[in-house]
BARO-884839 format. One record per residue (C-alpha): x negated, y, z. Coordinates in steps of 0.25 Angstrom, whole numbers. Layout:
<vexlos>
<vexlo c1="X" c2="Y" c3="Z"/>
...
</vexlos>
This chain:
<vexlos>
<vexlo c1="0" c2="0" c3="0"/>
<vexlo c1="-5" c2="14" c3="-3"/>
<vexlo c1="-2" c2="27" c3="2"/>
<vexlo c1="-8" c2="41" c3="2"/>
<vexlo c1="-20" c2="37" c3="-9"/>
<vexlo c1="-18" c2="51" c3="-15"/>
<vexlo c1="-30" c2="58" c3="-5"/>
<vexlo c1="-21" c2="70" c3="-4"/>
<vexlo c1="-12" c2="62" c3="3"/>
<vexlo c1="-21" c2="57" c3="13"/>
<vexlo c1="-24" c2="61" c3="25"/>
<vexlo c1="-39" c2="69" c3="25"/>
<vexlo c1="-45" c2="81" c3="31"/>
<vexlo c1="-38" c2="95" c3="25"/>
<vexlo c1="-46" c2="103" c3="17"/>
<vexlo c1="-39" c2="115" c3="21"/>
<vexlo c1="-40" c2="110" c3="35"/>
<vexlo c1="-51" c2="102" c3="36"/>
<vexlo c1="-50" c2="100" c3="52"/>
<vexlo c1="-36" c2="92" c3="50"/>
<vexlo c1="-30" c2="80" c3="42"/>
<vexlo c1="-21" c2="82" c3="28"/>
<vexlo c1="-9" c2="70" c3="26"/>
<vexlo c1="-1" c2="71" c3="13"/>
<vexlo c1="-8" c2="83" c3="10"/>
<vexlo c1="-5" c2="90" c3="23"/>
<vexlo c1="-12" c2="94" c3="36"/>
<vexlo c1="-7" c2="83" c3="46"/>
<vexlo c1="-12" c2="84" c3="60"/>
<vexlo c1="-12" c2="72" c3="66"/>
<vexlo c1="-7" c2="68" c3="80"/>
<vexlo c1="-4" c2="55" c3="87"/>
<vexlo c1="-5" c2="45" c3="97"/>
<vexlo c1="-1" c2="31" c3="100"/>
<vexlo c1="-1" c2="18" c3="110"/>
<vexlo c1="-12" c2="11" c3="101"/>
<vexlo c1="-24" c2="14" c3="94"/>
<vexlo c1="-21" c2="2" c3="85"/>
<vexlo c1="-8" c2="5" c3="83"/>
<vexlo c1="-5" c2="-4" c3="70"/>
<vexlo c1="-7" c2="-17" c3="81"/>
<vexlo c1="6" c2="-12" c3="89"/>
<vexlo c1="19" c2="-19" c3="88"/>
<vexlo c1="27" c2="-5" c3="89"/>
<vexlo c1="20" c2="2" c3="79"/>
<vexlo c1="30" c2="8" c3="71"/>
<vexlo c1="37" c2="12" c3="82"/>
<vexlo c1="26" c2="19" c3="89"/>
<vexlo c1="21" c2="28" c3="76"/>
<vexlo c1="36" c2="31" c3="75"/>
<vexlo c1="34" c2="37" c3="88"/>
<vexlo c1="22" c2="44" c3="86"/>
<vexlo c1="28" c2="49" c3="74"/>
<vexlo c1="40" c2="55" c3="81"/>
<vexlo c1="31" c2="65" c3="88"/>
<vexlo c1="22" c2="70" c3="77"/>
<vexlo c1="12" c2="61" c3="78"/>
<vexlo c1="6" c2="56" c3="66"/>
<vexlo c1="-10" c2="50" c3="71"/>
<vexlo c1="-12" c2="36" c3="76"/>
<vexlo c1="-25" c2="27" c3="78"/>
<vexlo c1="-28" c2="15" c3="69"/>
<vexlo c1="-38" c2="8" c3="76"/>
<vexlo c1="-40" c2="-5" c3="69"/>
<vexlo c1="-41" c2="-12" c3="83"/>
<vexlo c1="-35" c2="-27" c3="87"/>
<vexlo c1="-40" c2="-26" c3="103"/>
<vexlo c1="-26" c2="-24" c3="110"/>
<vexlo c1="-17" c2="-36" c3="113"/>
<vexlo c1="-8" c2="-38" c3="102"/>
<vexlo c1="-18" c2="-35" c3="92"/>
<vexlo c1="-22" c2="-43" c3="78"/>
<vexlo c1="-36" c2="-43" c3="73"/>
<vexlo c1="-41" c2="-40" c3="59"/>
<vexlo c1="-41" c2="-53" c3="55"/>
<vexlo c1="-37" c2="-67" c3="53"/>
<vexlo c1="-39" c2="-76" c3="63"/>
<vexlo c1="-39" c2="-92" c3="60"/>
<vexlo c1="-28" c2="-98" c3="67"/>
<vexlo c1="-36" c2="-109" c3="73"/>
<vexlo c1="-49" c2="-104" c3="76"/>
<vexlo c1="-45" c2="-89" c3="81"/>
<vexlo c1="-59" c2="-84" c3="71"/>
<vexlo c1="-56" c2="-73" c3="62"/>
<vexlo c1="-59" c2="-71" c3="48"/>
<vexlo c1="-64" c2="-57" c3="45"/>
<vexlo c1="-59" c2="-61" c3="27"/>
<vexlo c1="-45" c2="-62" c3="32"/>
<vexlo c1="-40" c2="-48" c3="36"/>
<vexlo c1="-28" c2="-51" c3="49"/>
<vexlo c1="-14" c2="-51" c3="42"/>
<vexlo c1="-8" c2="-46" c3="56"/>
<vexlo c1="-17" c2="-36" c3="58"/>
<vexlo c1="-16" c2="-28" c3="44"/>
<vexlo c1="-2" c2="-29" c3="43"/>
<vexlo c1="-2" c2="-22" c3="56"/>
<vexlo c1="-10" c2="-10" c3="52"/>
<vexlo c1="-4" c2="-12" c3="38"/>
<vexlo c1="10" c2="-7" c3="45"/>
<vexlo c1="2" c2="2" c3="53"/>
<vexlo c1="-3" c2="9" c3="41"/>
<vexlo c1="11" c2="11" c3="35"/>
<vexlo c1="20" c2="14" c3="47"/>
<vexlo c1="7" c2="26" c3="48"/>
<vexlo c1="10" c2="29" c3="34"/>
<vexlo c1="24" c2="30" c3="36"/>
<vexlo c1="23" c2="40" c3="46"/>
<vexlo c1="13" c2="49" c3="43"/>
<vexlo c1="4" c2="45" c3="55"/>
<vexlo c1="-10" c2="45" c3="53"/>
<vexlo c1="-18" c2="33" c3="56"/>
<vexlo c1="-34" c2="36" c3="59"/>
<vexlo c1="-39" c2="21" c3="58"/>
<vexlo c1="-52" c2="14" c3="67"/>
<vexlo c1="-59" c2="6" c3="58"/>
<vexlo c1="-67" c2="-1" c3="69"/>
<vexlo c1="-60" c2="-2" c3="85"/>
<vexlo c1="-73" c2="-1" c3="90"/>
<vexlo c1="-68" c2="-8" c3="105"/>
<vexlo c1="-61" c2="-19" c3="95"/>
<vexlo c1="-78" c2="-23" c3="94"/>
<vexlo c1="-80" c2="-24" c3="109"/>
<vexlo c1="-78" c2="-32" c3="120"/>
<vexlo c1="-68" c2="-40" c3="122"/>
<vexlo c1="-63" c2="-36" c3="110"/>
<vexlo c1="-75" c2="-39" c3="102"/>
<vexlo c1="-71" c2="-54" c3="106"/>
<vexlo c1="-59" c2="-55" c3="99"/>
<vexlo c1="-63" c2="-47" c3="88"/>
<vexlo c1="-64" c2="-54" c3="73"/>
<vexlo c1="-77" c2="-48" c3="70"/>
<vexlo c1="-83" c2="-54" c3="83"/>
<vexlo c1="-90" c2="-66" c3="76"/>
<vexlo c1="-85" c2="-76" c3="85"/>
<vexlo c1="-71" c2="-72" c3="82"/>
<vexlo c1="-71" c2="-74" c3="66"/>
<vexlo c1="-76" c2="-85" c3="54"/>
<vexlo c1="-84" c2="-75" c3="47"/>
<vexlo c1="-97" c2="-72" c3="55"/>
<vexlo c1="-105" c2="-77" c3="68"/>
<vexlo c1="-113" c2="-68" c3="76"/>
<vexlo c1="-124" c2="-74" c3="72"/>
<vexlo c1="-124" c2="-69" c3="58"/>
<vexlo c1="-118" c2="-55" c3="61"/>
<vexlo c1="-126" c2="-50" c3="75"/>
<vexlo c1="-111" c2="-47" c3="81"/>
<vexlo c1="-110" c2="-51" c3="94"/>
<vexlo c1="-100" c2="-61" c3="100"/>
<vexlo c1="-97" c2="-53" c3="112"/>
<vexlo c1="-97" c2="-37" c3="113"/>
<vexlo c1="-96" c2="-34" c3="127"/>
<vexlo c1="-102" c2="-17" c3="127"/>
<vexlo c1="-93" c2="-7" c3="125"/>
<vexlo c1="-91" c2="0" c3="112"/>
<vexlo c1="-98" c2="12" c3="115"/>
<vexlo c1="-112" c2="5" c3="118"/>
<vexlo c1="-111" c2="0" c3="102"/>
<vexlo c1="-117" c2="-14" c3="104"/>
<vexlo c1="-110" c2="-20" c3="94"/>
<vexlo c1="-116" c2="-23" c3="81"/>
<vexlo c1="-101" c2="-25" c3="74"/>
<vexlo c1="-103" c2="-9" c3="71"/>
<vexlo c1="-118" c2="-10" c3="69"/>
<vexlo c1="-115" c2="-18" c3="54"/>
<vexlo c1="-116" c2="-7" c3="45"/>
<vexlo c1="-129" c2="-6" c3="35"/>
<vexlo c1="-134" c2="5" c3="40"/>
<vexlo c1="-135" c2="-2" c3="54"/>
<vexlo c1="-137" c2="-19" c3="56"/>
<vexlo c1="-131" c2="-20" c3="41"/>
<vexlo c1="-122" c2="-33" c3="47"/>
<vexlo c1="-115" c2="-37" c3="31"/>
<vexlo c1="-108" c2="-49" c3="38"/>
<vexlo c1="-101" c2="-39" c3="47"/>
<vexlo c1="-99" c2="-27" c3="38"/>
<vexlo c1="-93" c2="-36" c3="29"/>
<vexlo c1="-83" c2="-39" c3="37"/>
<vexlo c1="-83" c2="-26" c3="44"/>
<vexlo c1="-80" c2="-20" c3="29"/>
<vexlo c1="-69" c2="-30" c3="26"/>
<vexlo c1="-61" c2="-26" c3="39"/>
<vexlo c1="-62" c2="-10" c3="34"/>
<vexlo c1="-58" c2="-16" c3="21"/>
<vexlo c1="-45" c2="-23" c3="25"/>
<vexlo c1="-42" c2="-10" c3="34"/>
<vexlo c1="-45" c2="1" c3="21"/>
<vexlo c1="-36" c2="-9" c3="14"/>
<vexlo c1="-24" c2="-5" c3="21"/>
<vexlo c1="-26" c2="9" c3="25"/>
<vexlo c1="-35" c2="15" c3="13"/>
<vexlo c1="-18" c2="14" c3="6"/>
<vexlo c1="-15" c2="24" c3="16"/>
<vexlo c1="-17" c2="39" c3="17"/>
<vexlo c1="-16" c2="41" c3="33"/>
<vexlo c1="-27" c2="34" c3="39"/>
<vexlo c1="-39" c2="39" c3="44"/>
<vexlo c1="-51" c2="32" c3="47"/>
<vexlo c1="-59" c2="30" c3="58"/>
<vexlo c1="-73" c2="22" c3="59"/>
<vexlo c1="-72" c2="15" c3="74"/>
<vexlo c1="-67" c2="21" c3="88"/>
<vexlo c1="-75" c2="29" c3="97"/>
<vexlo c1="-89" c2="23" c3="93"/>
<vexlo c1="-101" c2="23" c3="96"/>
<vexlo c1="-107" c2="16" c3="84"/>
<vexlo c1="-118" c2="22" c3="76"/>
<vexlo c1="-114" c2="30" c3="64"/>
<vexlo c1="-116" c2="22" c3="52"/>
<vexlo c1="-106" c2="12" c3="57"/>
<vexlo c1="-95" c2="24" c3="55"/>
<vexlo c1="-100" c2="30" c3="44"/>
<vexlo c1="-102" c2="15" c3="35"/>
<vexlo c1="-85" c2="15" c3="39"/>
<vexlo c1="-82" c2="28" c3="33"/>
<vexlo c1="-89" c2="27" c3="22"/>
<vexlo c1="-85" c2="11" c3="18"/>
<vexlo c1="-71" c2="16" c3="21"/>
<vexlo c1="-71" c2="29" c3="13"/>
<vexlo c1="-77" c2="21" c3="2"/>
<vexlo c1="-67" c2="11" c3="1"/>
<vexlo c1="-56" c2="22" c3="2"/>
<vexlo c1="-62" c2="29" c3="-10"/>
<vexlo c1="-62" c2="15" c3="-17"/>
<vexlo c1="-49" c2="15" c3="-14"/>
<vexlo c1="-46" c2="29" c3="-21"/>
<vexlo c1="-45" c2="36" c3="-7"/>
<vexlo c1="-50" c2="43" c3="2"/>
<vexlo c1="-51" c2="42" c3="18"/>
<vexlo c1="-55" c2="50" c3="30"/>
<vexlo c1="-64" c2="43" c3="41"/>
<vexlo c1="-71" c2="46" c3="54"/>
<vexlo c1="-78" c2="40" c3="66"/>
<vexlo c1="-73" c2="42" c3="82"/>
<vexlo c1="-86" c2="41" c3="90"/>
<vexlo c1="-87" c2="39" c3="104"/>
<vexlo c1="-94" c2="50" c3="111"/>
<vexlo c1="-83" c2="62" c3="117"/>
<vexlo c1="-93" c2="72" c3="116"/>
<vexlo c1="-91" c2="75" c3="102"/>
<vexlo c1="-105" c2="83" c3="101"/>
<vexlo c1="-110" c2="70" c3="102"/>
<vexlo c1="-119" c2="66" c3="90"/>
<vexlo c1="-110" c2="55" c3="87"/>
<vexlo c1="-99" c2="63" c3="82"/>
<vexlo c1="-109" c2="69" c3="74"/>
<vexlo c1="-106" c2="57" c3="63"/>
<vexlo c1="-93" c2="61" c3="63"/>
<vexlo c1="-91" c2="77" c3="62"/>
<vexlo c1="-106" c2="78" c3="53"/>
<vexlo c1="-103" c2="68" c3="44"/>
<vexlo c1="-91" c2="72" c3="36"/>
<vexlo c1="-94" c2="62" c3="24"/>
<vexlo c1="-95" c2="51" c3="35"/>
<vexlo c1="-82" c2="55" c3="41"/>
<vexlo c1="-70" c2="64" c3="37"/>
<vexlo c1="-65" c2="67" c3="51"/>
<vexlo c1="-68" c2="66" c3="65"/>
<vexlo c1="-63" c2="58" c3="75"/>
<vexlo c1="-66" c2="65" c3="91"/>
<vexlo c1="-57" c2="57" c3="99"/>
<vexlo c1="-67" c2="54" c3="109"/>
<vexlo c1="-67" c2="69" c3="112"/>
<vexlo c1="-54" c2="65" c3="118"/>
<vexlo c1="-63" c2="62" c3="129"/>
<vexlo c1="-66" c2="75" c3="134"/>
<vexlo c1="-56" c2="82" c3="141"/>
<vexlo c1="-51" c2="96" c3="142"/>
<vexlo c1="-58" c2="108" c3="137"/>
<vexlo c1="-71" c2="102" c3="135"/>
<vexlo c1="-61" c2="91" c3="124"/>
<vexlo c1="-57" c2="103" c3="117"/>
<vexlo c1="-71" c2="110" c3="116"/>
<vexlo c1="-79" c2="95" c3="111"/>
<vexlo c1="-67" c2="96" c3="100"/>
<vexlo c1="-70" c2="110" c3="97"/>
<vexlo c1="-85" c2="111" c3="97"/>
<vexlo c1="-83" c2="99" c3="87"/>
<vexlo c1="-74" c2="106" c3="80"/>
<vexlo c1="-83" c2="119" c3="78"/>
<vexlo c1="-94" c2="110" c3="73"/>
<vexlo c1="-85" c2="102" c3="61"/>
<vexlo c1="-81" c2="118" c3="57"/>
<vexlo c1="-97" c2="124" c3="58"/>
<vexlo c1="-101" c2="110" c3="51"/>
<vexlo c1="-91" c2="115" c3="40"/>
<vexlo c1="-85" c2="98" c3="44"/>
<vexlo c1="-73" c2="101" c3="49"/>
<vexlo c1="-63" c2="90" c3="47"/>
<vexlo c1="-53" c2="82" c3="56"/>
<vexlo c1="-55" c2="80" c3="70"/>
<vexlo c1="-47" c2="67" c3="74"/>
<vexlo c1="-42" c2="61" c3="88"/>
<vexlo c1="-39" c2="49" c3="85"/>
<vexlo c1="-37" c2="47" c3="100"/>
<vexlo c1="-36" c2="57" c3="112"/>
<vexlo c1="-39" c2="49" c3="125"/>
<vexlo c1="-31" c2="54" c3="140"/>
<vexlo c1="-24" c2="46" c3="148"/>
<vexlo c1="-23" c2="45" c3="163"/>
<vexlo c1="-22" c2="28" c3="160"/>
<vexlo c1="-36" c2="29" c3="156"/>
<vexlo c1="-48" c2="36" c3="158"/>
<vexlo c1="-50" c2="45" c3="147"/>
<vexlo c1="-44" c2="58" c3="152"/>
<vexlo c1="-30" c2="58" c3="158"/>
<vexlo c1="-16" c2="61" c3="151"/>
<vexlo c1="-17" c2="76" c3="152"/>
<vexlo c1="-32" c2="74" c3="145"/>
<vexlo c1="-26" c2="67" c3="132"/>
<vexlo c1="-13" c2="76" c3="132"/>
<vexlo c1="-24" c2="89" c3="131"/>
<vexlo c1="-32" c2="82" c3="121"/>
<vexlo c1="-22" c2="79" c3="111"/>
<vexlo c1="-19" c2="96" c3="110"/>
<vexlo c1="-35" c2="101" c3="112"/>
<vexlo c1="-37" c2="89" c3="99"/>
<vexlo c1="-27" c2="97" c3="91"/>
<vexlo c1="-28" c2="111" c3="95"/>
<vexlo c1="-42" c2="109" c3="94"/>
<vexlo c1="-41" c2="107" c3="79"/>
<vexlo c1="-42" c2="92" c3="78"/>
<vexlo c1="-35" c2="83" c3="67"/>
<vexlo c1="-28" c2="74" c3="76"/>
<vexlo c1="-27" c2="69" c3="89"/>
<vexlo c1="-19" c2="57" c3="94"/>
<vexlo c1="-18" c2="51" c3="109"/>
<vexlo c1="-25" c2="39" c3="112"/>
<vexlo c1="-18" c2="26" c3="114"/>
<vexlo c1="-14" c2="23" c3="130"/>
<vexlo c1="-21" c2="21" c3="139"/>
<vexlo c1="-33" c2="30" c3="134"/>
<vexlo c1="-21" c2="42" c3="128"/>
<vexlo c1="-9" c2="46" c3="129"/>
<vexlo c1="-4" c2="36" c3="116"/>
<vexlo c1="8" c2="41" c3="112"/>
<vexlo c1="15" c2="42" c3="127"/>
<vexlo c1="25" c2="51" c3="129"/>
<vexlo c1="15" c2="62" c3="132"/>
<vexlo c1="9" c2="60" c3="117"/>
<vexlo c1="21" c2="60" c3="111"/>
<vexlo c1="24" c2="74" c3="118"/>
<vexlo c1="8" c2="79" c3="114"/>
<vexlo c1="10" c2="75" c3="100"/>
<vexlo c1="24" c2="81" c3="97"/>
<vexlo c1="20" c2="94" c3="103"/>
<vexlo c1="9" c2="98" c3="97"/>
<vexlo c1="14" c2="92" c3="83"/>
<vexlo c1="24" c2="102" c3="86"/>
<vexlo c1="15" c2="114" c3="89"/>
<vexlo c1="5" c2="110" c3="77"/>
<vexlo c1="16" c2="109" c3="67"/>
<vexlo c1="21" c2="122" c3="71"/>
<vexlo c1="7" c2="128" c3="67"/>
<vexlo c1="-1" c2="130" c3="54"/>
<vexlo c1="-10" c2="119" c3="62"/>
<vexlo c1="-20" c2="116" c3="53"/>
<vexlo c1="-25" c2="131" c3="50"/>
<vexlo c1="-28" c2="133" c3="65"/>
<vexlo c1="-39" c2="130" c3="73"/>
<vexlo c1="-42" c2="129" c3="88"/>
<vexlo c1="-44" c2="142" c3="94"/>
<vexlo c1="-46" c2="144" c3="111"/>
<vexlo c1="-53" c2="154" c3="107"/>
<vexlo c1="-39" c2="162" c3="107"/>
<vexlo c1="-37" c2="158" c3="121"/>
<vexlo c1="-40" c2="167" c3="134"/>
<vexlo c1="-38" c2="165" c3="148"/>
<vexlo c1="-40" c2="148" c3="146"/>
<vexlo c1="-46" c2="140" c3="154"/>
<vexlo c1="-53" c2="127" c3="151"/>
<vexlo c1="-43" c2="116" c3="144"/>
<vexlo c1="-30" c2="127" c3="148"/>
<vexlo c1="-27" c2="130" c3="133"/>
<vexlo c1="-30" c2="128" c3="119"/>
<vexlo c1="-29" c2="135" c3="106"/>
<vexlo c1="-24" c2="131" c3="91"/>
<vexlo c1="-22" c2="144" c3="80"/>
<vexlo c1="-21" c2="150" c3="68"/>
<vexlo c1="-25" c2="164" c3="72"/>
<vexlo c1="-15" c2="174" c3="69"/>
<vexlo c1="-5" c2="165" c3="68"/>
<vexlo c1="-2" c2="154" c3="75"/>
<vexlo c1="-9" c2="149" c3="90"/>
<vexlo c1="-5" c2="135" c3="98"/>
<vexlo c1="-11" c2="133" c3="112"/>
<vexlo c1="-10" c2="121" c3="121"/>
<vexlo c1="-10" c2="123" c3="135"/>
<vexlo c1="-14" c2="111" c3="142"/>
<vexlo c1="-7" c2="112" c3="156"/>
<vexlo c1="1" c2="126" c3="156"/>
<vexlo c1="-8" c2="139" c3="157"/>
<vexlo c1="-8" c2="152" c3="151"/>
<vexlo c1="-20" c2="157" c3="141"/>
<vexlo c1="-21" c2="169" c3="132"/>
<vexlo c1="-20" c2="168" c3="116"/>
<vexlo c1="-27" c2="178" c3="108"/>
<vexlo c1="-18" c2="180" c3="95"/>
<vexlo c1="-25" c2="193" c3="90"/>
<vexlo c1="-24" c2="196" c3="75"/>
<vexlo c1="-18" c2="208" c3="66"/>
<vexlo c1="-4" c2="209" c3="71"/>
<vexlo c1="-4" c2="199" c3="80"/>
<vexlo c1="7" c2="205" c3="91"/>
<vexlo c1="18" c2="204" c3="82"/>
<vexlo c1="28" c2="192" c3="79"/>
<vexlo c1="22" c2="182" c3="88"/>
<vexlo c1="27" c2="169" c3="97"/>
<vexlo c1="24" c2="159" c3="105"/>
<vexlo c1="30" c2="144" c3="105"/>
<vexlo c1="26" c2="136" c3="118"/>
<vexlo c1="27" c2="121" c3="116"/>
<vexlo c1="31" c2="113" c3="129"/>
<vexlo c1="20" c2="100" c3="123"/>
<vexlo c1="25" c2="88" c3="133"/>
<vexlo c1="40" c2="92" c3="129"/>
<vexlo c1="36" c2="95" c3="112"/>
<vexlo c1="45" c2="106" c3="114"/>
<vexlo c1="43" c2="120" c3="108"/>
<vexlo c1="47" c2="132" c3="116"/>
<vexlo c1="55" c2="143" c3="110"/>
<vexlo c1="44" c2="155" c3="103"/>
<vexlo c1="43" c2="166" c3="111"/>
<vexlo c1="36" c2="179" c3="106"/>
<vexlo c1="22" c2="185" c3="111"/>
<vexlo c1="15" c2="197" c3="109"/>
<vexlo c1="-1" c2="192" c3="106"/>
<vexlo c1="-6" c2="207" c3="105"/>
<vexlo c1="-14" c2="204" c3="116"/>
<vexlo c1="-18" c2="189" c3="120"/>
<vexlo c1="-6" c2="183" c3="122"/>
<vexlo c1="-5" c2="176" c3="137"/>
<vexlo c1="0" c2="159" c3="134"/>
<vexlo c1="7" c2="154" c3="147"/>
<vexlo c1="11" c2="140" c3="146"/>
<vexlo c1="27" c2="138" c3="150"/>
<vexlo c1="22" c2="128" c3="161"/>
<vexlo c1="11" c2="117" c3="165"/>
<vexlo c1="7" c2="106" c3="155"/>
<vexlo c1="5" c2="104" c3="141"/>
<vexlo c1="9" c2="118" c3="132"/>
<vexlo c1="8" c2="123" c3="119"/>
<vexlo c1="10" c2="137" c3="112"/>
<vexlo c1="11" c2="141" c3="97"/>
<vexlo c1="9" c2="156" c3="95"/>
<vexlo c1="10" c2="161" c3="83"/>
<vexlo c1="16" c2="173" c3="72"/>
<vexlo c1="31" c2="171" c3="70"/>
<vexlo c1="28" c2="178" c3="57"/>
</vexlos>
């Protein structure tokens, strides 16, 4: 099946706005969240996009993962012997991700695939894994240098399963196989226009791993006669990290960038990692999207609390990135009740915005403190900002004639409802004071 094959139709970075995403030949920004990362391996699927699409939202994760109970593998396994066989592609498993692809379709919601769930190559999970020699017909350890058990964590990159490249141990047996997955997988989503690419998931693996990814699979796109946008999420949350540097340096490596692990840091110093990231890709003359594929926080967890992935999910998109999306319970929010009210609300105040011809500007507000507010405009005519527990700050809104003809709209964001415009006068720096505690937004703008 083929969909979207003509490029304009596809999603790909805006050349008009080159920080944000184009879909059917118009600037779509992308918002989301839902209970699973791997969403294509859940039995209510249709259901939950249905859901997420009620909202505004229209971003998921497609990581190609088969670790949670209930999952299928990749591959066939014999019926007798349990052993997989790495030439015949698991019926199960692609008709799930086949449906997952055309529900996604259907909607236009925007899938941003993981080529390689790095934690699926760990641990216990390594155990059961197909590519474990002891689990299929078609290699032993032996003959490949894979190990049989894999017992580190991720992060320490022991594993030679992502060392098999030819610029690294050059391990043909493997690649061959390794190559023959990406195959299957471009098979059936290279047909569709809404998927974006992603290499592997947070890693820490060196970079010609990635970069052999993007390139075999931009290759096979354009044998294909299309074209495809990829990127790579590393794992350090410091984003000046030199890692990163592979990602936001290398724009003929990778067409976008993924900072989810900047979903790590929390408050002001989250926005201000983002933005000095931000001012670099524009200096660079490389700016192009900015994703969040996932936005840890929540109090289950240990990666920042609820009120931390609520914030995080408006200082992504205030602070000119492409996309953000809440990560999967019990790491984010998912797409609880809380999301659901996060995504509506700001769909709300970004549609009611020229979005895409504004940038972030907390250099218009005065009398913040750290983390209180932040600013989204298009000087002169049109400001958001987000309070993140009540408050008051002062918006500078100078410009010829700017005392005349001028509102503001508070937005109450944990009820997605809109208060009616009441007119201001921005001669001098017009005073912002919240309508009560929590969670508040604000669109000021001309009303001619």
């Amino acid at each position: 099946m083929s969909h979207n094959n003509d490029d304009a139709n596809r999603i790909r970075p805006a050349k008009d706005h080159p920080a944000y995403w184009r879909y059917k030949g118009e600037g779509v920004l992308l918002l989301g969240g839902s209970v699973e990362d791997n969403l294509f391996q859940i039995p209510d699927l249709q259901e939950h996009l249905d859901l997420l699409k009620s909202v505004g939202g229209n971003y998921v994760r497609g990581t190609m993962s088969s670790r949670d109970e209930g999952n299928v593998w990749p591959f066939e396994a014999d019926a007798e012997t349990g052993l997989y066989d790495l030439n015949k592609p698991g019926r199960e498993f692609w008709r799930r991700f086949t449906r997952f692809l055309e529900l996604t379709h259907q909607r236009d919601i925007i899938v941003q695939v993981e080529v390689w769930a790095t934690f699926d190559y760990y641990r216990g999970f390594w155990a059961a894994n197909p590519f474990n020699p002891a689990n299929n017909v078609n290699y032993t350890a032996e003959e490949t240098a894979l190990p049989l058990e894999q017992d580190t964590h991720p992060c320490e990159v022991q594993s030679s399963f992502f060392r098999t490249t030819p610029q690294e141990d050059n391990q043909q047996i493997v690649l061959r196989y390794q190559e023959a997955f990406v195959d299957t997988l471009l098979s059936h989503t290279l047909g569709y226009g809404h998927v974006l690419y992603c290499m592997d998931n947070e890693t820490a693996v060196n970079a010609p791993w990635g970069a052999y990814w993007s390139a075999y699979i931009k290759h096979k796109a354009a044998e294909a006669g299309v074209s495809v946008e990829t990127t790579e999420m590393w794992d350090p949350w410091d984003l000046s990290d030199p890692a990163h540097a592979n990602t936001t340096d290398q724009p003929e490596t990778y067409s976008f960038i993924d900072i989810s692990q900047n979903n790590h840091q929390k408050a002001q110093a989250h926005w201000d990692n983002m933005q000095a990231q931000r001012r670099h890709l524009r200096a660079a003359g490389l700016l192009r999207p900015m994703n969040n594929v996932k936005i840890y926080g929540a109090d289950a967890w240990r990666f920042g609390t609820d009120i931390d992935g609520q914030e995080r999910f408006w200082r992504n998109i205030l602070g000119g990135c492409a996309s953000a999306r809440f990560h999967r319970p019990v790491s984010g929010q998912g797409l609880n009740e809380r999301a659901q009210s996060h995504i509506k609300s700001l769909r709300m105040l970004t549609d009611a915005m020229s979005w895409f011809a504004g940038d972030p500007h907390n250099d218009l507000l005065s009398d913040r403190t750290d983390n209180a507010a932040y600013c989204f405009a298009n000087p002169g005519i049109e400001y958001a900002v987000f309070f993140t527990d009540g408050g008051a700050v002062s918006l500078d809104v100078s410009g010829p004639d700017a005392a005349e003809g001028w509102s503001a709209r508070w937005l109450d964001i944990m009820a997605s409802e809109w208060r009616d415009p009441q007119p201001v006068d921005v001669s001098a720096p017009l005073g912002l004071t919240a309508p009560g505690e929590g969670f508040w937004g604000v669109l000021v703008r001309r009303d001619n």
